[in-house]
SELOKOL-487603 format. One record per atom (N, C-alpha, C): residue number from 1; y, x, z. Coordinates in steps of 0.05 Angstrom, whole numbers, plus 5000, padded with zeros to 4 digits. Layout:
<recs>
- i|yy|xx|zz
- NUM|Y|X|Z
...
</recs>
This chain:
<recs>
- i|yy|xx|zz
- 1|5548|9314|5393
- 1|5542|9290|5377
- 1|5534|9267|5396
- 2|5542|9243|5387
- 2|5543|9224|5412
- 2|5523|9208|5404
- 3|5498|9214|5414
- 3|5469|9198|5414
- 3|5463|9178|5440
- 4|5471|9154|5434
- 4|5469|9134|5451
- 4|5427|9125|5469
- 5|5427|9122|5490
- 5|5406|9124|5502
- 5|5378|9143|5492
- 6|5393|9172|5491
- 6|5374|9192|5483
- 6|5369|9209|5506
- 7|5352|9217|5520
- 7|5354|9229|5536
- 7|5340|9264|5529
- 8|5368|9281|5531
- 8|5365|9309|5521
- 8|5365|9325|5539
- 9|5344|9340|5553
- 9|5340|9347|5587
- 9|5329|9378|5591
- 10|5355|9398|5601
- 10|5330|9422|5611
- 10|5310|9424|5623
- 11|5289|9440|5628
- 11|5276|9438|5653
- 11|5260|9467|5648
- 12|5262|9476|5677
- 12|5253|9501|5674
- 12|5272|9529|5663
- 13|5295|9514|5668
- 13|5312|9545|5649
- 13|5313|9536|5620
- 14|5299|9522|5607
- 14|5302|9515|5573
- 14|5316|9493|5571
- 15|5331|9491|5548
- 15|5342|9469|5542
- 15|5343|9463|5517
- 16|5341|9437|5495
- 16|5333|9432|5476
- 16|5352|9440|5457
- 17|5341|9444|5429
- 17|5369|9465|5410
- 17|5356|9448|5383
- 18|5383|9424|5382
- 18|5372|9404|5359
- 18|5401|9416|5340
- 19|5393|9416|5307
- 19|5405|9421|5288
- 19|5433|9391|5297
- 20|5457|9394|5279
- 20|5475|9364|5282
- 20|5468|9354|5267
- 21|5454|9354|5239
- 21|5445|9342|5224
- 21|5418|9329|5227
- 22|5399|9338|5251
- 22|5375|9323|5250
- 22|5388|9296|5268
- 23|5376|9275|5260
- 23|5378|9248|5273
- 23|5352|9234|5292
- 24|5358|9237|5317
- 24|5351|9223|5341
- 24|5355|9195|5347
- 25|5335|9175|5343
- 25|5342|9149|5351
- 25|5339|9140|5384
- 26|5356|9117|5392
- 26|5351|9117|5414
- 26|5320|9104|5427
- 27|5322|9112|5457
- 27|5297|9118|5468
- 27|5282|9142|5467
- 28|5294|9151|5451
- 28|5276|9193|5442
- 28|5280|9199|5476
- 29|5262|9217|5481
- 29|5267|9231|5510
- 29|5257|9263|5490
- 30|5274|9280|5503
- 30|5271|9307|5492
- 30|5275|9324|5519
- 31|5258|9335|5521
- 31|5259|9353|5542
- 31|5249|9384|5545
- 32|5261|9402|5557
- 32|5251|9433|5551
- 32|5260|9453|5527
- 33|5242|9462|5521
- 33|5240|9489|5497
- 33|5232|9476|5480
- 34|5253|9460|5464
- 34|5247|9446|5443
- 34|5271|9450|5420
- 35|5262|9456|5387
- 35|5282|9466|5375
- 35|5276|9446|5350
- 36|5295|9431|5343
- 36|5299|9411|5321
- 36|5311|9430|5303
- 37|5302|9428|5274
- 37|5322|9439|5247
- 37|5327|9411|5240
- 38|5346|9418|5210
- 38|5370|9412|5198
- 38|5350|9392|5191
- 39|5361|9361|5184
- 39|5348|9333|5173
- 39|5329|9325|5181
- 40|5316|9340|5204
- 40|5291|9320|5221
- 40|5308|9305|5231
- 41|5281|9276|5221
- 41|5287|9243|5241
- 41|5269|9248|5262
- 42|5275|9243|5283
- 42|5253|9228|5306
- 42|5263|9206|5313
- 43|5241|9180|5308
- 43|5251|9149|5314
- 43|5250|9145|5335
- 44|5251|9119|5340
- 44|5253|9101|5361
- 44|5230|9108|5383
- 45|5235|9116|5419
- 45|5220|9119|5430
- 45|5195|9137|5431
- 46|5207|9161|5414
- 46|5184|9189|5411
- 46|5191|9202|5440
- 47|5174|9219|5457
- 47|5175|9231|5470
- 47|5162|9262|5468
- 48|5191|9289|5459
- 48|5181|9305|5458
- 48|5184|9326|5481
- 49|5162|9336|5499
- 49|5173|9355|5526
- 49|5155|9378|5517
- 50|5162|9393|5521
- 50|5162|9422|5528
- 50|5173|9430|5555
- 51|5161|9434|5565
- 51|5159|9428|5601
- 51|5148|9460|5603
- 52|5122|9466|5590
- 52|5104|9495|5597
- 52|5099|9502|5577
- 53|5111|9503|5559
- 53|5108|9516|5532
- 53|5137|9511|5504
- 54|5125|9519|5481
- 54|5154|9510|5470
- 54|5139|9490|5436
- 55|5158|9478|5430
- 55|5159|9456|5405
- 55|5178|9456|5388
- 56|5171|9473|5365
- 56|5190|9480|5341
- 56|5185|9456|5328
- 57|5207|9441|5307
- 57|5199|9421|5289
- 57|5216|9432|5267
- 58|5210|9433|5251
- 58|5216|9441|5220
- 58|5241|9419|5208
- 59|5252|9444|5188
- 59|5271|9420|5172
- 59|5253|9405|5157
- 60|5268|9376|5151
- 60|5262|9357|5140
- 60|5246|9338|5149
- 61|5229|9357|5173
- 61|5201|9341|5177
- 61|5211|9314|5195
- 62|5193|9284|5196
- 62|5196|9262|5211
- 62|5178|9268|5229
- 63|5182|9247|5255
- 63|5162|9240|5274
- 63|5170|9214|5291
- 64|5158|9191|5274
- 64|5155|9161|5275
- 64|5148|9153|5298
- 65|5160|9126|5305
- 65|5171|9116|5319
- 65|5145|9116|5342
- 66|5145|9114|5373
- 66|5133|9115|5395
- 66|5115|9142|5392
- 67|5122|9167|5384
- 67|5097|9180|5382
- 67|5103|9203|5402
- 68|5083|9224|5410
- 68|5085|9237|5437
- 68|5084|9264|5419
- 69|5099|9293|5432
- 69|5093|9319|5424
- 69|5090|9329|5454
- 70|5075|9342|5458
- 70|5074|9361|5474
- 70|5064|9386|5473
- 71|5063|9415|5494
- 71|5041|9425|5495
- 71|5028|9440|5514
- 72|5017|9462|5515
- 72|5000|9468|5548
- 72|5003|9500|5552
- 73|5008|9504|5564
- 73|5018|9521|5590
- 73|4986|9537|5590
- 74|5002|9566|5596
- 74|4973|9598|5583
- 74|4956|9586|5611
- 75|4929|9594|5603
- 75|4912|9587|5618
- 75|4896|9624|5609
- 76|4884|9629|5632
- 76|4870|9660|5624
- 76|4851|9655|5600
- 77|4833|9645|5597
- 77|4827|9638|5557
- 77|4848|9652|5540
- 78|4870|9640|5544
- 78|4898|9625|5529
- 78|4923|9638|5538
- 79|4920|9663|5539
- 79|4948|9672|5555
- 79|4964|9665|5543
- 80|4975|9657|5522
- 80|5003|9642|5503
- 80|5000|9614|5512
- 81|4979|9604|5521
- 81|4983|9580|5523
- 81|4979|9566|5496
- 82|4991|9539|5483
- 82|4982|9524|5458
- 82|5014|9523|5460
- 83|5032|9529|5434
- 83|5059|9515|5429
- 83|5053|9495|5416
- 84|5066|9468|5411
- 84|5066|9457|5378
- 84|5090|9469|5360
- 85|5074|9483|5337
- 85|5091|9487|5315
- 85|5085|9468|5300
- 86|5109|9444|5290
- 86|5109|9433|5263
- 86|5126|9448|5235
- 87|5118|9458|5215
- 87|5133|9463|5193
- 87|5152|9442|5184
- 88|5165|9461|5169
- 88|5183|9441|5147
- 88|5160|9416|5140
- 89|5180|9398|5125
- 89|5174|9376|5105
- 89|5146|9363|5115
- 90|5142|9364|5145
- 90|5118|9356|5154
- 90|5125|9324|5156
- 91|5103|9301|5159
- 91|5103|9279|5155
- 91|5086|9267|5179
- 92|5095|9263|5208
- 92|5082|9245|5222
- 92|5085|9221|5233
- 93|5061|9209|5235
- 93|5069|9176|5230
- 93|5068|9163|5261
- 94|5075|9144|5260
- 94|5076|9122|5278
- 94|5058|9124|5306
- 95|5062|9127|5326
- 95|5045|9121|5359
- 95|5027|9154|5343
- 96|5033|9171|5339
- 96|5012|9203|5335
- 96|5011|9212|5357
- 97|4994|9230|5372
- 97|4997|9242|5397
- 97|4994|9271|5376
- 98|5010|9287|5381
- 98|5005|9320|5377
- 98|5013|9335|5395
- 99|4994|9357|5406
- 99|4989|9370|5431
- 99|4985|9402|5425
- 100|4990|9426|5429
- 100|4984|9441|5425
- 100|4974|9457|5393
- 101|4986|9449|5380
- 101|4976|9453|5352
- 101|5002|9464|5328
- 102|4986|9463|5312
- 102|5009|9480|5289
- 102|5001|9457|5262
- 103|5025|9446|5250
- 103|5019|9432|5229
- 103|5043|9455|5209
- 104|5022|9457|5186
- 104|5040|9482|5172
- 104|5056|9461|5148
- 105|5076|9475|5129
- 105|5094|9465|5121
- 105|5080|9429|5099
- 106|5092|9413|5096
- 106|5087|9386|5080
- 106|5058|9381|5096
- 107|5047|9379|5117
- 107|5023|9373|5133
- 107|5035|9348|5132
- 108|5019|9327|5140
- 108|5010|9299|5147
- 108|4991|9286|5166
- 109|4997|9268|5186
- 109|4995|9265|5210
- 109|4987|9229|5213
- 110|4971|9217|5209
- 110|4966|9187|5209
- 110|4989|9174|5227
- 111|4974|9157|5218
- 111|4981|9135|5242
- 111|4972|9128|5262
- 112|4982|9127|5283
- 112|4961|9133|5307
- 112|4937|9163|5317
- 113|4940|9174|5301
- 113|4917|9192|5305
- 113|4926|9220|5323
- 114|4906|9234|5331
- 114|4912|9258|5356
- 114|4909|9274|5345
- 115|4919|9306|5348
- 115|4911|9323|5342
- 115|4919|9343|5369
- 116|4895|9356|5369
- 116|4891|9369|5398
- 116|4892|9404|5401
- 117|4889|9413|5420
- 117|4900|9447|5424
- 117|4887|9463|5412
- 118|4900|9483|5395
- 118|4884|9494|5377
- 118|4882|9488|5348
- 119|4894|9464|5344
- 119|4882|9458|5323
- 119|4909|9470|5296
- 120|4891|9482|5279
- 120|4912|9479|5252
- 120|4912|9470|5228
- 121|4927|9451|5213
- 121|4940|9430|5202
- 121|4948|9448|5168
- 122|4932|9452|5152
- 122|4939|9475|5131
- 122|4959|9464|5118
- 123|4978|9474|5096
- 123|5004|9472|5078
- 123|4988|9441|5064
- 124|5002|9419|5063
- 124|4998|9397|5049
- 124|4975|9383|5052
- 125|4959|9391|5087
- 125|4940|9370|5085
- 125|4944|9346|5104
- 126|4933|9337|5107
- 126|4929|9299|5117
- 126|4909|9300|5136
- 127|4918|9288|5159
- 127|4894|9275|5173
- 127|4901|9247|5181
- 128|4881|9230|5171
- 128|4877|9209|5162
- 128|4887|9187|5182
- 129|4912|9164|5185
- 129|4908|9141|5208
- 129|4888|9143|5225
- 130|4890|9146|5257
- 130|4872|9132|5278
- 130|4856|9159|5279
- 131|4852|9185|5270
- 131|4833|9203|5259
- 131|4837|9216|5294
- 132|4818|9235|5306
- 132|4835|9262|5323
- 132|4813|9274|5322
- 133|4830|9302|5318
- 133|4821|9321|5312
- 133|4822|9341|5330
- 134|4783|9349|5337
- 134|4791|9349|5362
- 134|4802|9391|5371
- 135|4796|9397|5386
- 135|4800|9423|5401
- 135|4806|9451|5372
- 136|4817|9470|5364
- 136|4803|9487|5355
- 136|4796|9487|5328
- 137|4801|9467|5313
- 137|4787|9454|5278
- 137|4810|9471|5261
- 138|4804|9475|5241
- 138|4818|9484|5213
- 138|4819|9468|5197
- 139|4844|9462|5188
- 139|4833|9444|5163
- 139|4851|9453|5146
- 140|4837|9460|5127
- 140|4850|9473|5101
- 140|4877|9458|5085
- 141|4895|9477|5074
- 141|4902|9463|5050
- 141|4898|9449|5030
- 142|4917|9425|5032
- 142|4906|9407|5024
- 142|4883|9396|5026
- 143|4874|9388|5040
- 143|4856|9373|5054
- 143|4856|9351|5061
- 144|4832|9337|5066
- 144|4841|9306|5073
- 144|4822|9303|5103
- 145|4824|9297|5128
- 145|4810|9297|5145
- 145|4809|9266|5158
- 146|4790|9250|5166
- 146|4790|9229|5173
- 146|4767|9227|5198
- 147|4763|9205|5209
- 147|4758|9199|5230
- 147|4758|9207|5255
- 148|4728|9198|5284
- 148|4740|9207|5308
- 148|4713|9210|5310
- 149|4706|9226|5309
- 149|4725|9261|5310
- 149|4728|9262|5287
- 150|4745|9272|5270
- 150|4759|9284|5239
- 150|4736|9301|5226
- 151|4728|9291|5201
- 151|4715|9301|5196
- 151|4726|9315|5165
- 152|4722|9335|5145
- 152|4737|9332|5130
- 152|4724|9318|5099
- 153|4737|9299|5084
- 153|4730|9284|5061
- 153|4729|9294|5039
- 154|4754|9305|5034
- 154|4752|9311|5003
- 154|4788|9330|4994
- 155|4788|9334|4985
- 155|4816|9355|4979
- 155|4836|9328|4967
- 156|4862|9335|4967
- 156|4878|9313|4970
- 156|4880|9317|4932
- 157|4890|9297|4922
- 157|4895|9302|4887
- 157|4927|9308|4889
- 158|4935|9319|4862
- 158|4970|9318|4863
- 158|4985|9292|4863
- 159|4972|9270|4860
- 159|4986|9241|4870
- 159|4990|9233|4898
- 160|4970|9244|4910
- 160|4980|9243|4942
- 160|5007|9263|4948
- 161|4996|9277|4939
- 161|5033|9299|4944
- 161|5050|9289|4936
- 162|5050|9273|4916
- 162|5073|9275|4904
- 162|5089|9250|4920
- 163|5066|9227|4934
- 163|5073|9214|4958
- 163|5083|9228|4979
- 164|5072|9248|4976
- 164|5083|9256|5010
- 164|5105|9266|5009
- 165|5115|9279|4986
- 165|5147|9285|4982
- 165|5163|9263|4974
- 166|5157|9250|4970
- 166|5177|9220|4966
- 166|5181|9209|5000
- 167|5158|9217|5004
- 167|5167|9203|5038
- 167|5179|9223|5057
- 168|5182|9256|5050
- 168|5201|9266|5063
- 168|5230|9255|5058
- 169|5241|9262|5036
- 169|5261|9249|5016
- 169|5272|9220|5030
- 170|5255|9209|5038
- 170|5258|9173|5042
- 170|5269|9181|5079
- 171|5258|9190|5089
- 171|5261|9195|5107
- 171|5287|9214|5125
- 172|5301|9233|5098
- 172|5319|9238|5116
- 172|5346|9224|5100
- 173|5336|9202|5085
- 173|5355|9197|5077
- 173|5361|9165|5097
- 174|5330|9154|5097
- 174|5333|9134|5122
- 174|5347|9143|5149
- 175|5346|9171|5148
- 175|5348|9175|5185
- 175|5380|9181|5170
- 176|5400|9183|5156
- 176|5423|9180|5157
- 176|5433|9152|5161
- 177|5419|9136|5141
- 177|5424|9110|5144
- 177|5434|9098|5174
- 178|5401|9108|5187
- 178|5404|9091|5212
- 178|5419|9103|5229
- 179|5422|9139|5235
- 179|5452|9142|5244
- 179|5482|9124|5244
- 180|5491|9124|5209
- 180|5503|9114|5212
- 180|5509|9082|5217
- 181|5482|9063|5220
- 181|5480|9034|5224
- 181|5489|9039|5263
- 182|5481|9059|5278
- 182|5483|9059|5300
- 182|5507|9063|5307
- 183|5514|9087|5288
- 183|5544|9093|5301
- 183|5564|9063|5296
- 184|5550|9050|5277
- 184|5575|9021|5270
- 184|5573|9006|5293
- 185|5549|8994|5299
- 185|5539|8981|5328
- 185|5549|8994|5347
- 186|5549|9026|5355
- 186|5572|9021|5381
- 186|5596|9018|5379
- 187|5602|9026|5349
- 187|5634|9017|5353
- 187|5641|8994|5355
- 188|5615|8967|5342
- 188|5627|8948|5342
- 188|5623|8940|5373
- 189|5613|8944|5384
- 189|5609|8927|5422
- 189|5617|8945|5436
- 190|5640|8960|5425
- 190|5658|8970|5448
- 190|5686|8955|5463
</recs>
């Protein structure tokens, strides 16, 4: 699939194993043991490496524009080391740093906010814009976690869900869009 200024890179013996249907915008750098499913977007300028560990991303799930995945390499504590697992239908937003962690299926990820090694992300909860959460934390299903450090607020209602599935939905239907707006742009300045 012909992804214009994407950079898709082994290192270490691994090499990245993206579904044809998930959509990569350019600037993405993808590097390592990294496995995309079917209808994930990653926008403009995400950088995901897996360099010393590995980074599953789930179908459907986004990860908005400038945001970083990584994760860390077994330390004797830690003999697995931290992977990031994201689930399906997960939702992360704009400039996120996620490091070492597991966000389980429809999880939610601010804007701007960290979430750090160790940490797990329960089925349909939220951590709040700007929030990070730090080392090691649980945060239940459905849940709502906010600030710095994350603290947790209050359980999410079924109107927040029902947002957060509209914005999966929006999203892989945007990331076709903008596939195909790209593929027209190189054809047209060829």
């Amino acid at each position: 699939m012909n992804r214009p200024d994407v950079t898709i890179m082994a290192i270490n013996g691994k090499s990245p194993r993206i579904d044809d249907t998930a959509f990569i915008a350019p600037g993405c750098r993808i590097i390592g043991d990294v496995e995309i499913g079917p209808d994930v977007s990653i926008w403009y300028n995400c950088v995901i490496r897996a360099d010393v560990n590995t980074i599953t991303i789930g179908a459907r799930s986004n990860v908005q524009d400038g945001s970083v995945i990584h994760c860390d390499s077994p330390k004797p504590a830690q003999p697995a080391g931290w992977p990031t697992i994201i689930g399906e239908d997960v939702l992360i937003g704009h400039m996120a740093m996620i490091h070492g962690c597991t966000i389980e299926r429809g999880g939610f990820v601010g804007l701007g906010a960290i979430v750090m090694n160790g940490v797990v992300i329960g089925e349909q909860a939220m951590v709040g814009a700007g929030a990070m959460v730090t080392e090691n934390k649980r945060i239940g299903p459905r849940e709502l976690w906010v600030g710095r450090p994350a603290k947790l607020v209050r359980e999410l209602p079924d109107a927040a869900l029902a947002d957060m599935a509209e914005g999966i939905d929006h999203y892989v239907e945007n990331g076709r869009a903008h596939a195909a707006a790209i593929a027209e742009h190189m054809q047209n300045t060829r």
